[in-house]
C-alpha positions as CSV (number, residue, x, y, z in Angstrom):
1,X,-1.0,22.1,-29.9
2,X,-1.8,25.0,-27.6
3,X,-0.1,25.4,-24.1
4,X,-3.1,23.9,-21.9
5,X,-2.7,20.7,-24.3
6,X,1.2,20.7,-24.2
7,X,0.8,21.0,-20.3
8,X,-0.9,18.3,-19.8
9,X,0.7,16.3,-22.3
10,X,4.2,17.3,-20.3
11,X,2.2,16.1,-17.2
12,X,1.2,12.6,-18.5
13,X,5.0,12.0,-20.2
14,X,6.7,12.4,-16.7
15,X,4.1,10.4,-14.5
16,X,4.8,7.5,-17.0
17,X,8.8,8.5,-17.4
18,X,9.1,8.2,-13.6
19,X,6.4,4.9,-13.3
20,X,9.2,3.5,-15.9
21,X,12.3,4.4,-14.0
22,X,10.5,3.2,-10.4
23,X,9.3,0.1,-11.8
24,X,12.6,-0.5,-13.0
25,X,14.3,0.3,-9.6
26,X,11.3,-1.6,-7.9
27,X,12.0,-5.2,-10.1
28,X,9.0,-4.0,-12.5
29,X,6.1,-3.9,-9.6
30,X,4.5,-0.8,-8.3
31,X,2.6,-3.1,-6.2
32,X,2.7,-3.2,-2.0
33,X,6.1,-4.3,-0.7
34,X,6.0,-6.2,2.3
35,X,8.1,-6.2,4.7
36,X,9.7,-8.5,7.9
37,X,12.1,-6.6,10.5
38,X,14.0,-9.0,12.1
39,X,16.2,-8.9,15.7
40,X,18.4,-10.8,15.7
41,X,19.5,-12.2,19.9
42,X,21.8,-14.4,21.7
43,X,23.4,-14.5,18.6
44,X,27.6,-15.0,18.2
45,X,29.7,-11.4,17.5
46,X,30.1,-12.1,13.7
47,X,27.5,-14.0,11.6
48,X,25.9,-13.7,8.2
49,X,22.0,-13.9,8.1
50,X,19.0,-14.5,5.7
51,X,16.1,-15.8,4.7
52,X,14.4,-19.1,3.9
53,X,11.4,-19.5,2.2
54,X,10.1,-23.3,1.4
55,X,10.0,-24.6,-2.1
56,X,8.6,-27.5,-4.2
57,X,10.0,-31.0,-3.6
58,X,12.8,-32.0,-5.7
59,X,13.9,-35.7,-5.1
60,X,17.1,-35.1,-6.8
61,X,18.3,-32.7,-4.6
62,X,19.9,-33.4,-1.3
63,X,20.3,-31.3,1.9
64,X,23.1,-29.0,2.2
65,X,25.4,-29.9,5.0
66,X,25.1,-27.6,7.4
67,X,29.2,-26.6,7.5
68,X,30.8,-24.4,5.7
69,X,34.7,-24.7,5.5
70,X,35.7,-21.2,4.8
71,X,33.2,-18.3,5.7
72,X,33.6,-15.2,3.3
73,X,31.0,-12.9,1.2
74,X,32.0,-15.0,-1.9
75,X,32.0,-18.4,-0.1
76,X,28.4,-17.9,1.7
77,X,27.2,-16.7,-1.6
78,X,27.5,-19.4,-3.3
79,X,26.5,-21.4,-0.5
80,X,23.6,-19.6,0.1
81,X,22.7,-19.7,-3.8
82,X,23.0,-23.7,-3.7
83,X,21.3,-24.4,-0.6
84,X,18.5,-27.0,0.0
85,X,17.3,-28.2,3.0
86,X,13.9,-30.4,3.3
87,X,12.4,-28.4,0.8
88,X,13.6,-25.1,2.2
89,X,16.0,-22.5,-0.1
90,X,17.5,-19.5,0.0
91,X,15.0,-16.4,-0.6
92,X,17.3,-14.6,-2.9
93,X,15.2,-12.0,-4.5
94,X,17.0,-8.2,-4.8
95,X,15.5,-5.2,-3.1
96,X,16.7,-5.2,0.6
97,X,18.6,-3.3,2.6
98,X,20.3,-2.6,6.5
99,X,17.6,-1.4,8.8
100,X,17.6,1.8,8.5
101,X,20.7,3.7,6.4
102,X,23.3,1.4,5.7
103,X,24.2,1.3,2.4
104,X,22.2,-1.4,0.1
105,X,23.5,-5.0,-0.4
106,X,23.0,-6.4,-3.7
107,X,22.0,-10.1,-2.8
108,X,19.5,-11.2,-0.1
109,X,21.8,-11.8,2.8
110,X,23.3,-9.3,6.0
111,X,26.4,-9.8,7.7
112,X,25.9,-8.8,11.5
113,X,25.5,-5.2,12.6
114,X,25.6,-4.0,16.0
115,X,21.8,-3.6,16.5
116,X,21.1,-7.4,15.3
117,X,17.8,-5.8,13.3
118,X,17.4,-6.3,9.7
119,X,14.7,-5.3,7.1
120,X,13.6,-6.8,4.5
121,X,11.5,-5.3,2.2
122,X,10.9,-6.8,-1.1
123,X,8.4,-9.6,-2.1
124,X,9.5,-10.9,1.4
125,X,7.9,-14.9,1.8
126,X,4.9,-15.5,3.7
127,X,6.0,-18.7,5.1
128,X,9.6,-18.3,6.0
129,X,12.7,-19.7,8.1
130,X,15.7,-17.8,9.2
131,X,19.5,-19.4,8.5
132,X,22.5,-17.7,10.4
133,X,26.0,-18.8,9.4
134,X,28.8,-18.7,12.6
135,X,31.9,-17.4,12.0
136,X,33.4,-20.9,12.5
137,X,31.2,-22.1,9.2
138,X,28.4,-23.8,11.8
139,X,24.7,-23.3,9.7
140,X,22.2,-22.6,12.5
141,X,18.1,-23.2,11.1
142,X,15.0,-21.6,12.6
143,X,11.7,-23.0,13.2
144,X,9.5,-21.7,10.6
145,X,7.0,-19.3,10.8
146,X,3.8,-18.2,8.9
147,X,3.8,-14.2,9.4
148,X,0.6,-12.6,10.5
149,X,1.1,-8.6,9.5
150,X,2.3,-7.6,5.8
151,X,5.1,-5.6,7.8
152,X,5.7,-8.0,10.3
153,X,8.1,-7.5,13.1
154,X,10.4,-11.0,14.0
155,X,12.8,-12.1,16.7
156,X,15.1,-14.5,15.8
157,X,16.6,-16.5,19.3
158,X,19.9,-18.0,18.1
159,X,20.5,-19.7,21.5
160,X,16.6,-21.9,21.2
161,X,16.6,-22.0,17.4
162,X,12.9,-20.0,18.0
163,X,11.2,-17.3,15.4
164,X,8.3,-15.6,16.6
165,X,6.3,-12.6,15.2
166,X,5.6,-9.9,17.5
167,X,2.7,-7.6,18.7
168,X,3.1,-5.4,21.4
169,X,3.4,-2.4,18.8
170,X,0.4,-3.6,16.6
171,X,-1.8,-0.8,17.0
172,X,0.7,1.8,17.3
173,X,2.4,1.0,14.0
174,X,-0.7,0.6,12.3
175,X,-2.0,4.1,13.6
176,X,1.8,5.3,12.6
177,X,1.5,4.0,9.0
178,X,-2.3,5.5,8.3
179,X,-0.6,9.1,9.6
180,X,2.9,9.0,7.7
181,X,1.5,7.6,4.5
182,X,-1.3,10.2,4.6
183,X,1.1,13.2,4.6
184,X,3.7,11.4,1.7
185,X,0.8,11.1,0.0
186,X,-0.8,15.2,0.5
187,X,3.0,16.1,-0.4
188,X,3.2,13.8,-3.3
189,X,-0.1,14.7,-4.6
190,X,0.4,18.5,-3.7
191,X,3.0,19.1,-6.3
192,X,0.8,16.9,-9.0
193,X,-1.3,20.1,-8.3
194,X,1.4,22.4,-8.6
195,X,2.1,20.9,-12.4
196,X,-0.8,20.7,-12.9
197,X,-1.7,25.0,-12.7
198,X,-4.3,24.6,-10.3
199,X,-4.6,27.8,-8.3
200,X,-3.4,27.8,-4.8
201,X,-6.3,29.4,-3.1
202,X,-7.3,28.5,0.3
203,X,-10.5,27.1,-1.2
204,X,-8.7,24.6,-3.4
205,X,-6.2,23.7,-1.1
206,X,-8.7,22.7,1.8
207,X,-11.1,20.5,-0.8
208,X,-7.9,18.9,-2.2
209,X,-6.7,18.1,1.6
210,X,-10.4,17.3,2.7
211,X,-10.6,14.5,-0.8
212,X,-7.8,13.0,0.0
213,X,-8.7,12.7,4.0
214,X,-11.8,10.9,2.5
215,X,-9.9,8.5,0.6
216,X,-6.9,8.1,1.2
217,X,-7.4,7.4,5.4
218,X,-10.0,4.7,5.5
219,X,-7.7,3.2,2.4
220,X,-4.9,2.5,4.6
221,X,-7.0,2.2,7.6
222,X,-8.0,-1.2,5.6
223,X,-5.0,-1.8,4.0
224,X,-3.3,-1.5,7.8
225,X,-5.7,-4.5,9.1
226,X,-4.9,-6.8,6.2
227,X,-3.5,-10.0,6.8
228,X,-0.2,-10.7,4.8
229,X,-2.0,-13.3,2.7
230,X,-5.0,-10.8,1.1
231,X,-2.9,-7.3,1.2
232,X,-2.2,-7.3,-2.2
233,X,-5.5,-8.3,-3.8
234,X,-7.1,-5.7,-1.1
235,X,-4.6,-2.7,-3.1
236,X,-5.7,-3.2,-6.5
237,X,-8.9,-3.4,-5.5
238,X,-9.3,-0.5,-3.5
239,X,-6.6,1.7,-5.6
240,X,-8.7,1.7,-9.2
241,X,-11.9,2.8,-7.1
242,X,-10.3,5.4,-5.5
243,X,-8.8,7.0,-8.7
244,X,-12.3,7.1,-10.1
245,X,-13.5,8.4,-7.1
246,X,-11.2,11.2,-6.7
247,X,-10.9,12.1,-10.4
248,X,-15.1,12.5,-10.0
249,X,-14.5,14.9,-6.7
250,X,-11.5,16.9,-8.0
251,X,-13.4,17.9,-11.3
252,X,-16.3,18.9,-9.0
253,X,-14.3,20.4,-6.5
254,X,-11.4,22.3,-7.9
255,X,-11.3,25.1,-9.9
256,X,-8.7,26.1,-12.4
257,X,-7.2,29.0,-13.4
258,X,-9.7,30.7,-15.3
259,X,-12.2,30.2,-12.1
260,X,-13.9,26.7,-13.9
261,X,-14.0,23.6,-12.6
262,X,-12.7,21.0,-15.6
263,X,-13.9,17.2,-16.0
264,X,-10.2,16.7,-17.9
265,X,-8.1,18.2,-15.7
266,X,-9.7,16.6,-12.3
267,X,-9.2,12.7,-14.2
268,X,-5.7,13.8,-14.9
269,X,-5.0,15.1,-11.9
270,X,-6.3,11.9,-10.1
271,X,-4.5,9.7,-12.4
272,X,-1.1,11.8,-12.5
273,X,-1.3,12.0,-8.6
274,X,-2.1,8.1,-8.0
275,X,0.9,7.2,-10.5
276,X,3.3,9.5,-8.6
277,X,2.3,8.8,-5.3
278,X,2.4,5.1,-5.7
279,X,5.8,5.0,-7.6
280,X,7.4,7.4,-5.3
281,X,6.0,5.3,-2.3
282,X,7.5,2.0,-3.4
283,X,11.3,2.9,-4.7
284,X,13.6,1.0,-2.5
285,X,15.3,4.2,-0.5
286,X,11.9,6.0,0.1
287,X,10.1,2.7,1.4
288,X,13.2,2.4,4.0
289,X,12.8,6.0,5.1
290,X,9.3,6.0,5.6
291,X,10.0,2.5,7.4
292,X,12.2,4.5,9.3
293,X,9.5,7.1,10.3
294,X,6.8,4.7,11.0
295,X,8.6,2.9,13.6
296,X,9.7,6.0,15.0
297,X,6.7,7.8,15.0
298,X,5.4,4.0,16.6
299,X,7.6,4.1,19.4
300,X,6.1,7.6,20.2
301,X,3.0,6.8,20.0
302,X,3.4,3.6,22.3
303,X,5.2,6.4,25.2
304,X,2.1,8.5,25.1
305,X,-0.2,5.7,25.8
């Protein structure tokens, strides 16, 4: 095996070493995460929150009283874990964590923090309720709501039992996701390049900025105005025709280092680069950060205008 074959052979191993370890951190899906934010107001000084997401009828189960006697991570748990109310159950799947840095629960539930704002980011329900446990044990239910946006933004009004999804950030925060996910991906993608020997001319780095502007943009510019219920189907849709698409512009467009343009390394370059730039999107920690950046980079853009 010469070095050009041993390169990209190195290439392909790690895009699929790294697809294995995300996947595994991810709960086996490299697929889009959705996301609800929710503020929490008028709510008591110390309460535990999550979410409900509604189920099929069981007539052999009965509702939960809504009471707990002692109120403790181990007690709400197990609370939370038997809960059934009118066809509504605990959403306990893994993957979510404080708004913004706080360190990473293990189960589906928050105890209170000082901003009242959570995020929830994995496989988060479509149709959903909010339950709050008091301090004193009391189990407060929200109204349900069906949530418009794939990253939806919530308020949660303890005192009128309300849950609505808000908007006056739409736009911004779709603008704000099209920009940051754009520059993860030129990084991402960048150092695919780098691997990958490509020469770092001017020439090559403007055709590889100037493909990716062409697909990757209008990519999230749809994915960005896609209800919650046809997000998904929309990305693997769109995701397969934009590998071909790019694999097709880099072979065309790039040269390598002996001043060629290669059909090979252009399909492995669009391949490698899609692979890391979607695993590396979706791991838990990054998807919070870039959270993080989006809704900062929204509230900017919300001052300016």
């Amino acid at each position: 095996m010469n070095r050009k074959m041993k390169r990209i052979f190195a290439v392909l191993m790690i895009a699929l070493l790294v697809a294995g370890i995300a996947t595994t951190v991810a709960g086996a899906d490299m697929g889009p995460k959705p996301s609800i934010t929710l503020k929490v107001v008028n709510a008591p000084e110390d309460y535990y929150v999550a979410l409900l997401t509604l189920r099929e009828k069981h007539p052999d189960l009965e509702n939960s009283t809504l009471k707990l006697d002692v109120v403790d991570d181990e007690h709400v748990e197990k609370y939370l874990d038997e809960f059934w109310f009118d066809c509504w159950s605990w959403f306990d799947a893994p993957g979510v964590s404080y708004k913004y840095f706080h360190s990473t629960k293990e189960y589906k539930y928050f105890t209170n923090v000082e901003e009242g704002s959570y995020y929830f980011n994995y496989s988060v329900p479509d149709h959903f309720r909010v339950i709050l446990i008091a301090a004193d044990g009391t189990v407060h239910l929200s109204g349900d709501l069906k949530r418009v946006e794939y990253n939806a933004y919530c308020t949660y009004d303890y005192e009128t039992g309300e849950l609505t999804e808000q908007w006056e950030q739409r736009s911004a925060t779709r603008i704000s996701v099209v920009i940051v996910y754009f520059i993860v991906t030129l990084i991402i993608e960048f150092g695919v390049m780098m691997l990958l020997q490509y020469p770092c001319t001017g020439k090559n780095v403007l055709r590889f900025i100037l493909i990716n502007a062409f697909t990757n943009i209008p990519f999230n510019i749809i994915l960005a105005h896609r209800d919650a219920d046809d997000w998904g189907g929309m990305f693997f849709i769109c995701e397969p025709i934009i590998i071909i698409l790019e694999a097709i512009l880099y072979a065309r467009a790039l040269y390598n280092r002996e001043g060629k343009k290669s059909w090979g390394k252009g399909i492995l370059f669009s391949i490698a680069g899609n692979i890391f730039s979607a695993v590396c999107i979706f791991i838990p920690f990054v998807d919070t950060f870039l959270h993080f950046v989006t809704e900062r980079l929204a509230d900017l853009i919300t001052k300016i205008w």
